[in-house]
Backbone as CSV, one residue per row, in Angstrom:
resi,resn,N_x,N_y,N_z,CA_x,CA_y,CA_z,C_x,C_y,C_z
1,UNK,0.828,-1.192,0.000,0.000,0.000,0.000,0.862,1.241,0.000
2,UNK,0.308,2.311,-0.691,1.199,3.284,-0.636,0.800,4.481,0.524
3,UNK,1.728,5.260,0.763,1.337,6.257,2.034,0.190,7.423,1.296
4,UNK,0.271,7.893,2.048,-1.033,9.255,2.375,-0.605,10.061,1.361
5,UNK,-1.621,10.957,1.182,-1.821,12.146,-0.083,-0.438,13.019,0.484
6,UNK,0.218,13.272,1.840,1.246,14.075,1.876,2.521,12.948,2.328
7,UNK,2.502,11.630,2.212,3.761,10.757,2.515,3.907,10.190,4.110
8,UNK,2.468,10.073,4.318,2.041,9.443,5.742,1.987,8.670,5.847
9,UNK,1.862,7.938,7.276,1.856,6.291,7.542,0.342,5.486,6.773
10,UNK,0.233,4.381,6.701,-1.050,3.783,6.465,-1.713,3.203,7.505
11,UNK,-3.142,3.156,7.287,-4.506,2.943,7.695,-4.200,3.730,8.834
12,UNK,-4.297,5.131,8.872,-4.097,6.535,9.464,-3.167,6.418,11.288
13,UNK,-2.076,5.431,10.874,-1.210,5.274,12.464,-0.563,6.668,12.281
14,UNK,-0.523,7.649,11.442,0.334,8.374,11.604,-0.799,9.654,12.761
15,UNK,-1.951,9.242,12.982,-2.907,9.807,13.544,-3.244,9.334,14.935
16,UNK,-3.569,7.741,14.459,-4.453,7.334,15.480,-3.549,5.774,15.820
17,UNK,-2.166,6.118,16.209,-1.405,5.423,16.807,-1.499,4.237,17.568
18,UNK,-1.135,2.575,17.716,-1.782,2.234,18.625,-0.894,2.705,19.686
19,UNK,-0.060,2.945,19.920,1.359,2.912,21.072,0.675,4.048,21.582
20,UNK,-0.574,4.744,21.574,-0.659,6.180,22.146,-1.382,5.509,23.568
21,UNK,-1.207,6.438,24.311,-2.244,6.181,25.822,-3.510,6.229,25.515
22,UNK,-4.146,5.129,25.980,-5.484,4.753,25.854,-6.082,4.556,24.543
23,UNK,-5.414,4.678,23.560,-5.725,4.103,21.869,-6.652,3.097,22.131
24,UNK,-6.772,2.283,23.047,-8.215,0.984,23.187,-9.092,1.435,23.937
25,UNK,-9.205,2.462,24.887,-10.516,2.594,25.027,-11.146,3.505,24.168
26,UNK,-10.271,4.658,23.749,-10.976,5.338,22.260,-11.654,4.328,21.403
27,UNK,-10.962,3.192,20.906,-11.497,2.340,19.746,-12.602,1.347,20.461
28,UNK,-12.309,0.976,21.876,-13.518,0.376,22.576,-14.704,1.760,22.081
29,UNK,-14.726,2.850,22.950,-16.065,3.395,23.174,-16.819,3.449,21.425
30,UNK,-15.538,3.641,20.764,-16.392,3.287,18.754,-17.388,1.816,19.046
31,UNK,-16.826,0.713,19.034,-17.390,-0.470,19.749,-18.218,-0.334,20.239
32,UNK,-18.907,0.300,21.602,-19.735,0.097,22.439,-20.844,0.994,21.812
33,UNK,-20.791,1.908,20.720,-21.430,2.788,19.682,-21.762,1.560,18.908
34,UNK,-21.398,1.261,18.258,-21.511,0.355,17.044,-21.515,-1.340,17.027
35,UNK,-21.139,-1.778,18.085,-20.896,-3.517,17.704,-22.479,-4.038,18.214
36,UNK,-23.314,-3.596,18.480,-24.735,-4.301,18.846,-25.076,-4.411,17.659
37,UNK,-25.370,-3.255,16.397,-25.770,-3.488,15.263,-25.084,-4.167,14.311
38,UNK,-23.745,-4.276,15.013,-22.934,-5.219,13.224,-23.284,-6.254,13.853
39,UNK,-23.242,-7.136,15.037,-23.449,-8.217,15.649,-24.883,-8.693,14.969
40,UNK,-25.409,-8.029,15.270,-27.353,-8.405,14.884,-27.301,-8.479,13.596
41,UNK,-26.263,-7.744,12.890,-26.707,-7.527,10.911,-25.749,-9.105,11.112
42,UNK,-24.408,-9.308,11.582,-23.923,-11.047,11.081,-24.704,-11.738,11.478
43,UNK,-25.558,-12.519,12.717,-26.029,-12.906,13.043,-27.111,-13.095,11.757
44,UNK,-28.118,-12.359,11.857,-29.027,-12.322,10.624,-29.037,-13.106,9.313
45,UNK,-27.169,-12.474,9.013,-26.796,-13.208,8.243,-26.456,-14.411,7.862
46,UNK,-26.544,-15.552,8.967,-26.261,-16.946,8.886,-25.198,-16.718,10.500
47,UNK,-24.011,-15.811,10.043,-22.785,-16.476,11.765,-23.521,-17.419,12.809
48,UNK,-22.806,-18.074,12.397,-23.141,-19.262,14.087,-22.101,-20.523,13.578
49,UNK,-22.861,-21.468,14.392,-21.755,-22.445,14.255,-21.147,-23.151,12.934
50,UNK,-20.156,-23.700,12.658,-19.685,-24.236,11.656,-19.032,-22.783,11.012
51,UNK,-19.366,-22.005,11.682,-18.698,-20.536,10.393,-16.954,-20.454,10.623
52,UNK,-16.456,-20.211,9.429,-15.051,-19.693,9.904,-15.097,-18.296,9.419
53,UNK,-14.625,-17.452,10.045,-14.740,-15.492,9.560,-13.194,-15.038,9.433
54,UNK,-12.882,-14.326,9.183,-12.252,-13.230,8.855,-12.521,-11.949,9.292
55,UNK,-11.925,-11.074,10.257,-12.248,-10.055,10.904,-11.318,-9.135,10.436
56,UNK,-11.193,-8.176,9.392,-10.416,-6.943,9.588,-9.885,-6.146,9.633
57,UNK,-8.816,-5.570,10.213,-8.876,-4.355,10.668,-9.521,-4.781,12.290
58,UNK,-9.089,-5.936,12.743,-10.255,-6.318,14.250,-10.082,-5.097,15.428
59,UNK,-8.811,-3.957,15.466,-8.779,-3.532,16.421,-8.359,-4.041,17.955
60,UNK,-8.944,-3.920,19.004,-9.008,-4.113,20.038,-10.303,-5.695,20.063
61,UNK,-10.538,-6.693,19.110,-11.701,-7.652,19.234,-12.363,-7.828,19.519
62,UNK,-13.507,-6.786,19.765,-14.586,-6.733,20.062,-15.983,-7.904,19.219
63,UNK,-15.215,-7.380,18.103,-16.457,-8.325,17.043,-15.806,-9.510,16.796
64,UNK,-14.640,-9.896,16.869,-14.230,-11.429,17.075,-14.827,-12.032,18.285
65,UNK,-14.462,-11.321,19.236,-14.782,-12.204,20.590,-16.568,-12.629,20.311
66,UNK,-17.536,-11.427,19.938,-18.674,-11.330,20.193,-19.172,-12.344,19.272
67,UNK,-18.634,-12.797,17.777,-18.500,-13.597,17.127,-18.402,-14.941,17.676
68,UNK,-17.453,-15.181,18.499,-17.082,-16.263,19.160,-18.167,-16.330,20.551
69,UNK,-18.604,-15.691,21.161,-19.295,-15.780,21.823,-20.855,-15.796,22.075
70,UNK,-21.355,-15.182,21.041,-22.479,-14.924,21.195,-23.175,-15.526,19.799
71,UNK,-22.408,-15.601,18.594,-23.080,-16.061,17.660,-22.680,-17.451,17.651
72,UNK,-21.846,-18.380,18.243,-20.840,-19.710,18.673,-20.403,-19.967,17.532
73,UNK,-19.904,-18.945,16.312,-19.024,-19.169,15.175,-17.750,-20.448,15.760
74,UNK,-17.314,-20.925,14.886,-16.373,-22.094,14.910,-15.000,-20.836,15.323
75,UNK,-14.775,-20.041,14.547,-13.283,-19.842,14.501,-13.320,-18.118,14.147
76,UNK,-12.410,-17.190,14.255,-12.379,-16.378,13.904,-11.002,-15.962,13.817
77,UNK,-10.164,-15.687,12.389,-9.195,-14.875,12.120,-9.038,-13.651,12.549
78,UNK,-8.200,-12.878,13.285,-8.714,-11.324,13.606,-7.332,-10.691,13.061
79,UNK,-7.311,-9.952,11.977,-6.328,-9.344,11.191,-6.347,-7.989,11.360
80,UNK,-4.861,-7.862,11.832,-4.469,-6.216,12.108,-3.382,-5.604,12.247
81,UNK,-2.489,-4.582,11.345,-1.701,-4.350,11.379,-0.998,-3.643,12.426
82,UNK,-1.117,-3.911,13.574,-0.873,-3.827,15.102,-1.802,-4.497,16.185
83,UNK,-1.103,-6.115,16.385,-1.803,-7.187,17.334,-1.931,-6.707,18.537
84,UNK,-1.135,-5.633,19.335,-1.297,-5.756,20.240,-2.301,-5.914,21.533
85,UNK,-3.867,-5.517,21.011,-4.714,-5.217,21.477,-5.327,-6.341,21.684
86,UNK,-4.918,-7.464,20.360,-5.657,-8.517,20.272,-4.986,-9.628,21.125
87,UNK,-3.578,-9.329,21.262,-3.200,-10.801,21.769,-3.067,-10.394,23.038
88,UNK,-3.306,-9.314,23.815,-3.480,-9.293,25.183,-5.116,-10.143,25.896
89,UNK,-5.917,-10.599,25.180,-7.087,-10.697,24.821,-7.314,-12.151,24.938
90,UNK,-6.522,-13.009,24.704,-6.746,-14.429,23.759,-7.818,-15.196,24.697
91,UNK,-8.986,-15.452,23.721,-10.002,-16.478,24.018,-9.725,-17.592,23.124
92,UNK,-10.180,-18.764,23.217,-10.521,-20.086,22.471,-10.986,-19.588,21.081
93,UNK,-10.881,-20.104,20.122,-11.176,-19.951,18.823,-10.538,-18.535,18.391
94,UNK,-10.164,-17.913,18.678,-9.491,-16.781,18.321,-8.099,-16.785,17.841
95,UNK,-7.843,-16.664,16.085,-6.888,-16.766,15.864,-5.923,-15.089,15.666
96,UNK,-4.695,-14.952,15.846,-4.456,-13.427,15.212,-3.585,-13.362,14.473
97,UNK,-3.322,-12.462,13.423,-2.428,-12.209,12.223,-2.093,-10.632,12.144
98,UNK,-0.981,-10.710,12.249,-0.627,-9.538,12.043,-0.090,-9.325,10.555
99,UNK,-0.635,-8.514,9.841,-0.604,-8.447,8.368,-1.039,-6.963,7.639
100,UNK,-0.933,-6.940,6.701,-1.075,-6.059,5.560,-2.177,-6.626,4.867
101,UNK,-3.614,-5.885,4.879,-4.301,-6.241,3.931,-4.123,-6.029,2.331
102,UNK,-3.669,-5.096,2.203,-3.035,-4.198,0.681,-1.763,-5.034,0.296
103,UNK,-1.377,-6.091,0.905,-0.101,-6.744,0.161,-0.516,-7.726,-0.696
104,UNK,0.183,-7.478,-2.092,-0.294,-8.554,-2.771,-0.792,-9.945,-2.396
105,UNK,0.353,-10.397,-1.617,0.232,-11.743,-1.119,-0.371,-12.134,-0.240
106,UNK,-1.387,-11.047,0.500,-2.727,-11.168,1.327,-2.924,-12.674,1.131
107,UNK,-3.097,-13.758,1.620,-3.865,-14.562,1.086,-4.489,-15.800,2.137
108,UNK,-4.883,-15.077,3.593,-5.301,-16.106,4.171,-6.267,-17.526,4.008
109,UNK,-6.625,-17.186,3.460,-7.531,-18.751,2.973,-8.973,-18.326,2.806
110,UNK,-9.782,-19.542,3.357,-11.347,-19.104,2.634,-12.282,-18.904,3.799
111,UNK,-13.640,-17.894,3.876,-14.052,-18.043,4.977,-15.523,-17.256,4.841
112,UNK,-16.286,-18.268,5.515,-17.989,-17.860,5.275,-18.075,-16.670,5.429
113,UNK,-17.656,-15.774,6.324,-17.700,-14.579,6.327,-16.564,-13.497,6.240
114,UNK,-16.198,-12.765,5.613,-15.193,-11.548,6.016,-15.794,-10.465,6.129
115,UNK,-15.405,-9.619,6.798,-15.908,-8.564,7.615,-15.104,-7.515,7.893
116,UNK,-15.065,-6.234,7.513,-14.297,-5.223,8.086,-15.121,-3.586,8.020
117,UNK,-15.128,-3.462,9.034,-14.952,-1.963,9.851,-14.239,-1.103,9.726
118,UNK,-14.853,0.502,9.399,-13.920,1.633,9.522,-12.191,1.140,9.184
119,UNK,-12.544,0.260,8.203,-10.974,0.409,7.656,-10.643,0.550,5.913
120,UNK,-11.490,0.596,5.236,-11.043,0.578,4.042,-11.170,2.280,3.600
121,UNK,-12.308,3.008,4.504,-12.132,4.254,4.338,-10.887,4.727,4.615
122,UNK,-9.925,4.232,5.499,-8.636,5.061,5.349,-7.343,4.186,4.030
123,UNK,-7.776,3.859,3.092,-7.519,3.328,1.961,-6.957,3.709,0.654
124,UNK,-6.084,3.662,0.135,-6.356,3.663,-1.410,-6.949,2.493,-1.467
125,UNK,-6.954,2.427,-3.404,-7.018,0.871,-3.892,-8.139,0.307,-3.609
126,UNK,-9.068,1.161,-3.521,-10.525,0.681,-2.274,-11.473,-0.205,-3.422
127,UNK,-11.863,0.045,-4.869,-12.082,-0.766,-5.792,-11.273,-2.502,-5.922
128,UNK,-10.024,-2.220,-5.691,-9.095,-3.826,-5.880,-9.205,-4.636,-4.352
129,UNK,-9.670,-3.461,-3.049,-9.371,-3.735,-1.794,-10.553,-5.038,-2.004
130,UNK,-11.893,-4.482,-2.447,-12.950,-4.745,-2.067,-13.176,-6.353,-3.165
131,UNK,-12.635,-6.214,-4.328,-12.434,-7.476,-5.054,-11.585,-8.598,-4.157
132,UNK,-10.434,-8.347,-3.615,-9.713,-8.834,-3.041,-10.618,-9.569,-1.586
133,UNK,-11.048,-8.493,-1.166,-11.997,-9.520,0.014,-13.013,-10.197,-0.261
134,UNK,-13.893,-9.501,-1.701,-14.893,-11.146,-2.058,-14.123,-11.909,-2.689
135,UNK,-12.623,-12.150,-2.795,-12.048,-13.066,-3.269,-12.062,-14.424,-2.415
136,UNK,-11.938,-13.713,-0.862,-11.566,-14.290,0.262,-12.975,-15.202,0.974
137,UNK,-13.974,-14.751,0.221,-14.917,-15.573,0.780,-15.331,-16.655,0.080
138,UNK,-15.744,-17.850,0.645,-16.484,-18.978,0.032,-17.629,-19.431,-0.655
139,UNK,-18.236,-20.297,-1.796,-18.970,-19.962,-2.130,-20.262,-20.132,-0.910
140,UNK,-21.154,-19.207,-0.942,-22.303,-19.233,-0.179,-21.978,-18.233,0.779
141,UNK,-20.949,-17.864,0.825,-20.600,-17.141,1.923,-20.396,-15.995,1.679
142,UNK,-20.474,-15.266,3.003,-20.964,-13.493,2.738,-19.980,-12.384,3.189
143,UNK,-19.600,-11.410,2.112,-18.755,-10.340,2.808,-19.402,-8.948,3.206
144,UNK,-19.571,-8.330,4.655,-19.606,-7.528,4.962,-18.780,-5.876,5.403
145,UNK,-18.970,-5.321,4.800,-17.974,-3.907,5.270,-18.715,-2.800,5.437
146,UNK,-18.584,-2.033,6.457,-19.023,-1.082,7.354,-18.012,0.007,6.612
147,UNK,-18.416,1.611,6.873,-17.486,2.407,6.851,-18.606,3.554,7.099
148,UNK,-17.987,4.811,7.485,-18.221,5.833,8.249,-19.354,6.784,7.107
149,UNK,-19.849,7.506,7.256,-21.203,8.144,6.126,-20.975,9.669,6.980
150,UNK,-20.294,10.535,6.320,-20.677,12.288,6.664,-22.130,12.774,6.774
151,UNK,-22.381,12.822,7.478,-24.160,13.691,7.807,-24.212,15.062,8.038
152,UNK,-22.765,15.864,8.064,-22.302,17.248,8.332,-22.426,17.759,6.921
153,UNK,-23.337,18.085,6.164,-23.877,18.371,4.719,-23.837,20.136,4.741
154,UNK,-23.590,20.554,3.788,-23.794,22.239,3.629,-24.878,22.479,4.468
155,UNK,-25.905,21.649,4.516,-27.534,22.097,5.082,-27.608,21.702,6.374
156,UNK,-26.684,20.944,7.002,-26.766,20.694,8.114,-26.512,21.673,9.085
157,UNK,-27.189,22.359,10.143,-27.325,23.467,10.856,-25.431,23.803,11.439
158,UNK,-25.030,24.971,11.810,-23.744,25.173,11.643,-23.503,25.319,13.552
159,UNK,-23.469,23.991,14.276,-23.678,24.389,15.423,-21.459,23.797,15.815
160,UNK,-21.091,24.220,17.080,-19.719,23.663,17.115,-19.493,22.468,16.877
161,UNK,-20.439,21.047,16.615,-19.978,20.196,16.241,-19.950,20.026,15.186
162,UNK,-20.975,20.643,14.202,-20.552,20.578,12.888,-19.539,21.177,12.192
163,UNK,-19.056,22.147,12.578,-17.716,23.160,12.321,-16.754,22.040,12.079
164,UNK,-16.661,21.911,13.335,-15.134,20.379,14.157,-15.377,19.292,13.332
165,UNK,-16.391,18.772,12.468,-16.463,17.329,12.195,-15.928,18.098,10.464
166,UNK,-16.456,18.669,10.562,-16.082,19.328,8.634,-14.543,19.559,8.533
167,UNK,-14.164,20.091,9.674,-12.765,20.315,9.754,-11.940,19.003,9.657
168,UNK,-12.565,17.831,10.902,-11.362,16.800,10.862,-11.858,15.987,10.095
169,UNK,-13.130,15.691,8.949,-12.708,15.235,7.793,-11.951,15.813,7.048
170,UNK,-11.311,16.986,6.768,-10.809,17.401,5.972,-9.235,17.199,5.932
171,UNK,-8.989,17.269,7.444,-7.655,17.146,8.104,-7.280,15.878,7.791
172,UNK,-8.146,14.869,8.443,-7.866,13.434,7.981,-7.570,13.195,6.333
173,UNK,-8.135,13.594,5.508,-8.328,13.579,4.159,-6.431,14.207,3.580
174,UNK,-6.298,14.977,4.034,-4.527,15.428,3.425,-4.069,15.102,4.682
175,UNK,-4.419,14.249,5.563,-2.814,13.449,6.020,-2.787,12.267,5.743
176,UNK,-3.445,11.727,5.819,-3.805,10.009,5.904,-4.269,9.836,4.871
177,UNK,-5.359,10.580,4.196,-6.174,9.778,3.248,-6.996,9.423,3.006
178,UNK,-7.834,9.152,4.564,-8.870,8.809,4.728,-10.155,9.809,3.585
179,UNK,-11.058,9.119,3.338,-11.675,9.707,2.508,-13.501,8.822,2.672
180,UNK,-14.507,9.248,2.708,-15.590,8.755,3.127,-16.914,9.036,1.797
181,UNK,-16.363,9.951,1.111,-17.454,10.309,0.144,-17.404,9.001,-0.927
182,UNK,-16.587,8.267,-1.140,-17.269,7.221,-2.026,-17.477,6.429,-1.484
183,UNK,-18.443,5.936,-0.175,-18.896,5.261,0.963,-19.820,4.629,0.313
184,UNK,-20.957,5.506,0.164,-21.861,5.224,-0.879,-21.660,4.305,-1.855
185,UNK,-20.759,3.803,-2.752,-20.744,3.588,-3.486,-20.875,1.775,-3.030
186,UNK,-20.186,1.498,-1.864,-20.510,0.234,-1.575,-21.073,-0.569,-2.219
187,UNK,-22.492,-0.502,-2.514,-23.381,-1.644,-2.843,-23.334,-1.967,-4.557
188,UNK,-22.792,-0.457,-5.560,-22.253,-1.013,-6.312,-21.254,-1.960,-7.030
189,UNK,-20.093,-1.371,-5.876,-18.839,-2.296,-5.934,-18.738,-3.903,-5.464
190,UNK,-19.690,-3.871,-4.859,-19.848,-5.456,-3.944,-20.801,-6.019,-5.305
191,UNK,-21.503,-5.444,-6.089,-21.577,-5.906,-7.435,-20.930,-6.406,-8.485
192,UNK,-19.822,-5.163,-8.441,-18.867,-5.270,-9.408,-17.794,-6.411,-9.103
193,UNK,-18.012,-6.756,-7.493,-16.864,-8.080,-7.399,-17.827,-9.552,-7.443
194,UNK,-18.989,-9.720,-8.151,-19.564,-10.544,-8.319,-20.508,-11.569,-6.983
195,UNK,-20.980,-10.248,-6.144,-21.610,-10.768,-5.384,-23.262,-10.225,-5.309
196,UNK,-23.958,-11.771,-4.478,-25.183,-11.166,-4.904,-25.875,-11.025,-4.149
197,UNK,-27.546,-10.924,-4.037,-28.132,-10.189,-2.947,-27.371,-9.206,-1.803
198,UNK,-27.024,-8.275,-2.822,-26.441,-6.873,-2.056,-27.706,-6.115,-1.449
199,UNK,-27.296,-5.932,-0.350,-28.286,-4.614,0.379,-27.330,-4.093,1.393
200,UNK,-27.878,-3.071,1.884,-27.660,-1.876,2.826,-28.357,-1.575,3.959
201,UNK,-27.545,-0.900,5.242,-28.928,-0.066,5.965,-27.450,0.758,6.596
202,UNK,-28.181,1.369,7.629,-27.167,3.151,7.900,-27.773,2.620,9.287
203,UNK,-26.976,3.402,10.576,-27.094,3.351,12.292,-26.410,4.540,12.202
204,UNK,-27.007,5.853,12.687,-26.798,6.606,13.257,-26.662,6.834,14.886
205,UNK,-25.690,6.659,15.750,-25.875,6.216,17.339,-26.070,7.915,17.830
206,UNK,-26.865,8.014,18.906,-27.684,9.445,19.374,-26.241,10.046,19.969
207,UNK,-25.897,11.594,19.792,-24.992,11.915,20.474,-26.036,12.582,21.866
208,UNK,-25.590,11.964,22.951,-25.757,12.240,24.112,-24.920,12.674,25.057
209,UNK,-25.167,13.207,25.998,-23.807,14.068,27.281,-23.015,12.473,27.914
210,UNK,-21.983,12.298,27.432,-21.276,11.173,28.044,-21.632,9.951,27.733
211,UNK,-22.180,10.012,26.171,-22.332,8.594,25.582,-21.140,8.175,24.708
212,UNK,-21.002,6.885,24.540,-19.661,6.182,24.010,-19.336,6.854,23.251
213,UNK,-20.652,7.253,21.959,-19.855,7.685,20.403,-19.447,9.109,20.512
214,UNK,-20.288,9.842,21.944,-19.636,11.561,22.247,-18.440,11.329,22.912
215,UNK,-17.747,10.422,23.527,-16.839,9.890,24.046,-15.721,9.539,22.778
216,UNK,-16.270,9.044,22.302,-15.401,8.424,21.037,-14.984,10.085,20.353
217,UNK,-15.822,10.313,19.664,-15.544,11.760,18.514,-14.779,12.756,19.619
218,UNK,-15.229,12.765,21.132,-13.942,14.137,21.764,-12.500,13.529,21.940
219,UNK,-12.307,12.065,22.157,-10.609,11.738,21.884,-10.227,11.683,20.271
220,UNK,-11.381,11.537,19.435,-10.655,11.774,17.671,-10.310,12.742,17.495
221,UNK,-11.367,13.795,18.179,-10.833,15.282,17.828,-9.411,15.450,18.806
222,UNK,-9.062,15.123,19.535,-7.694,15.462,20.117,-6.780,14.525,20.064
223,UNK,-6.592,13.277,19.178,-5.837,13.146,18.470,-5.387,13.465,16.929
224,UNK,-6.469,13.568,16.733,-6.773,14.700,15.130,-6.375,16.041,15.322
225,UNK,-6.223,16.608,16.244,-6.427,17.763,16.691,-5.133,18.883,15.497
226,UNK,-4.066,18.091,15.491,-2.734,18.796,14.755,-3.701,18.976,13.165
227,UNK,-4.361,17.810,12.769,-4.232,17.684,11.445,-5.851,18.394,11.451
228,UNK,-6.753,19.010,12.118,-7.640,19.411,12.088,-7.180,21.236,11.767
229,UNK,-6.250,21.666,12.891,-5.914,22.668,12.710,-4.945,23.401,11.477
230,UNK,-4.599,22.459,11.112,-3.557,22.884,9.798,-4.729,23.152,8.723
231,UNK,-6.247,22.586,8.483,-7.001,23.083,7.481,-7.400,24.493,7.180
232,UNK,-7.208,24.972,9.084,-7.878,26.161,8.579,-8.692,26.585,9.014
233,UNK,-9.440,25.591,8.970,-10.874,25.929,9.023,-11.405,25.807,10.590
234,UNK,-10.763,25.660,12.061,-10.675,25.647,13.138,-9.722,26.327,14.057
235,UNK,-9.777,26.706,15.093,-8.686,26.626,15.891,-8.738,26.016,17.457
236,UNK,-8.144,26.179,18.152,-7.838,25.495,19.492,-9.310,25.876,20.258
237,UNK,-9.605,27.214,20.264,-10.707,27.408,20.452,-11.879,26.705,20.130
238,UNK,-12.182,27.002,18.936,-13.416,25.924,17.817,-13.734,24.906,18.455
239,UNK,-12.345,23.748,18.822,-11.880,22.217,18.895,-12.564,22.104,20.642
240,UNK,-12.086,23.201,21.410,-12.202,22.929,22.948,-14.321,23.106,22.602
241,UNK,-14.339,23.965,22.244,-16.179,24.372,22.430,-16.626,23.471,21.937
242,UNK,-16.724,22.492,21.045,-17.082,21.531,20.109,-17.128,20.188,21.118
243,UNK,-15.623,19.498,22.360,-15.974,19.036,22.983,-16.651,19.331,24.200
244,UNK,-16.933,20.449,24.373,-18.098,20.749,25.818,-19.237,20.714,24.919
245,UNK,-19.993,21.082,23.489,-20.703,21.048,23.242,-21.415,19.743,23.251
246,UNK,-20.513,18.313,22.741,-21.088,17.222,22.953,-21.360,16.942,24.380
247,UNK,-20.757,17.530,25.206,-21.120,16.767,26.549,-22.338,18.057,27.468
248,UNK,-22.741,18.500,26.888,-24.510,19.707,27.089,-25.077,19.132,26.482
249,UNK,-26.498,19.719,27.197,-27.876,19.470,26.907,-28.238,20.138,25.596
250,UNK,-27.093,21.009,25.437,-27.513,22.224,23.791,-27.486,21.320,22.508
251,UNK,-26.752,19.812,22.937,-26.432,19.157,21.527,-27.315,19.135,20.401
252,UNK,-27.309,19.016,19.701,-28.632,18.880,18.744,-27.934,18.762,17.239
253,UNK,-27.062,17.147,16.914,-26.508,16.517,15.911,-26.628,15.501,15.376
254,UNK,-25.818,15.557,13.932,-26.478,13.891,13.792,-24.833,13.402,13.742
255,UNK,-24.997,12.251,14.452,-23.247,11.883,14.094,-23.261,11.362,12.833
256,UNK,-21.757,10.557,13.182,-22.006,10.372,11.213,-22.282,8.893,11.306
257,UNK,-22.855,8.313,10.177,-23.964,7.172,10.256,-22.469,5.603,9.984
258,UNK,-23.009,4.629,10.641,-22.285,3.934,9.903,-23.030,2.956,8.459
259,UNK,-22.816,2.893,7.178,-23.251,2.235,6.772,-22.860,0.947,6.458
260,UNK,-23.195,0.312,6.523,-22.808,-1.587,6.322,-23.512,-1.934,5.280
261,UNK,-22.539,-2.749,4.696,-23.047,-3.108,2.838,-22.536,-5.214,3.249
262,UNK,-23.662,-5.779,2.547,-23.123,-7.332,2.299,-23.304,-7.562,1.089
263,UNK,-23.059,-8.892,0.957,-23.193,-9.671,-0.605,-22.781,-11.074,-0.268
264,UNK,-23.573,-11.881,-1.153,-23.329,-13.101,-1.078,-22.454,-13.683,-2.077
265,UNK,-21.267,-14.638,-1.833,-20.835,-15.212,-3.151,-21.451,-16.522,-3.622
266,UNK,-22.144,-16.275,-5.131,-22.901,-17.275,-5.236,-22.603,-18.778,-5.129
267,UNK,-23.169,-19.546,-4.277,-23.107,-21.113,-4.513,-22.391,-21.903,-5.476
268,UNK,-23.214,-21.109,-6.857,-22.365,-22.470,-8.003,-21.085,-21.686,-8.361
269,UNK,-20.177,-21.159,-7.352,-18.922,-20.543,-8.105,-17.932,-21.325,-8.138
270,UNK,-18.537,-22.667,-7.016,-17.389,-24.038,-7.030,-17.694,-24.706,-7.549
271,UNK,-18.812,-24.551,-8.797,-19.237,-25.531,-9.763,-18.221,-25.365,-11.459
């Protein structure tokens, strides 16, 4: 994989570090926002026993473990280009790999489900990424990917959190790379890699005074904080009012949605 639009690290460590203090409960409280609904959308989807998955980008393993636990999947791969989170962790069926998804030679094997989270948005290559993981699944078996949806729109009311979220997409966008506007495009591309019964749905989690995902977005913004301020379009000021604003009763936002896209690979592809 190649580095960032200005010669930055990949899948945004040059940001969101794991070696930083508390890097897992930041990526937990994302989790405690978000893993009820990806859990319920695999589940839905067949996960349970006999499944082998592919997790990643797993993070800190939240959706492996929950995988392993709650849906009684057989096995789960949890792939991430910094284990540390994961192998402090180790349950039964939990395998870990520390790897490069973007390397050619990606090639863990085959598996009813693959699955990844908030990781291909910080991506190039996101067209070959996404071939490459319905490569990885079996026939009958289903690939899911999540990634982040902007709801901070020109029309969206101009209160301090919308300022701060316009800013550190932008920031993120010329350091890292990260990029979210062809998010959307998901359900085409999971086409274009020959999978079928594609659908969609969006989870917007409520920003509330001291809820996970207002928890989550005030440590992004202050590790973002360098690459927020170099746009411009903020300052130290902006950044501080923006996190007291999430934690008041004045809130009145939409965070940004996650959307999750699947597809099935058809049956007779081992015919």
């Amino acid at each position: 994989m190649t580095a960032g639009p200005r010669g930055h690290g990949r899948y945004g460590e040059d940001v969101f570090r794991p070696g930083q203090p508390h890097e897992d409960e930041r990526i937990d409280c994302g989790a405690l926002a978000y893993d009820d609904i990806t859990l319920a959308r695999l589940r839905s989807l067949g996960a349970g026993p006999g499944w082998r998955c592919l997790d990643v980008g797993a993070g800190t393993g939240t959706v492996s473990r929950r995988l392993l636990d709650e849906a009684g999947v057989t096995s789960v791969l949890a792939v991430d280009r910094d284990v540390r989170f994961l192998t402090e962790r180790p349950v039964p069926g939990l395998d870990v790999l520390e790897a490069d998804i973007t390397a050619p030679d990606f090639a863990p094997g085959r598996f009813r489900l693959v699955h990844a989270r908030f990781v291909l948005m910080h991506l190039p290559e996101r067209e070959r990424l996404i071939t490459a993981l319905a490569g990885l699944v079996e026939p009958g078996g289903v690939l899911v990917l999540g990634d982040a949806v902007d709801l901070t729109s020109d029309r969206a009311p101009g209160t301090p959190y919308t300022v701060v979220m316009r800013a550190m997409w932008q920031g993120l966008r010329e350091t890292i790379g990260t990029d979210v506007s062809w998010v959307p495009s998901y359900p085409r591309l999971l086409r274009g890699a020959g999978l079928v019964r594609v659908a969609a749905e969006m989870h917007v989690p409520p920003l509330l005074p001291g809820s996970p995902i207002s928890r989550f977005w005030a440590d992004t913004w202050e590790r973002s904080r360098a690459a927020m301020l170099a746009t411009g379009l903020v300052d130290d000021a902006a950044v501080d009012a923006a996190v007291r604003y999430l934690d008041s009763d004045e809130c009145a936002a939409l965070s940004a949605g996650l959307l999750t896209v699947w597809g099935r690979k058809p049956e007779e592809a081992h015919r």
